[in-house]
C-alpha angles and dihedrals in degrees: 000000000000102000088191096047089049094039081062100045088050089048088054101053093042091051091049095046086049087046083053099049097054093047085053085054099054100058125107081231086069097051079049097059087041099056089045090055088050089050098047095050108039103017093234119131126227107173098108116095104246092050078044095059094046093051091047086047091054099045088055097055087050095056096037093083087044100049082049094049095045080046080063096053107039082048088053093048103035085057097049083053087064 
């Protein structure tokens, strides 16, 4: 077995299923479930735009050190490609 040729494989599923996650993310679907979850659990509703706005502008600081970590990695493993 070719370490270096499954090592590759490995790099690229992983990429694609980390791609995936963060357009999942992305979607306004997402914010929804959020908001639901918020709902469900606290009561507190979060529909109107301005509560809408707060919660989209959390979620994103919580996923921009995560978009900046998984960078990292997609830039490490795209050089060693090369």
């Amino acid at each position: 077995m070719n370490k270096e040729i499954v090592s590759g494989i490995i790099s690229d599923v992983i990429t694609e299923k980390l791609t995936q996650v963060l357009e999942d993310m992305s979607t306004n679907e997402f914010v929804d479930k959020i908001c639901d979850k918020i709902y469900e659990e606290t009561g507190f509703d979060v529909e109107d735009d301005e509560k809408r706005e707060e919660v989209f502008e959390m979620i994103g600081d919580k996923m921009f050190p995560l978009i900046q970590m998984m960078s990292i990695y997609f830039l490490e493993n795209m050089v060693k490609k090369d």
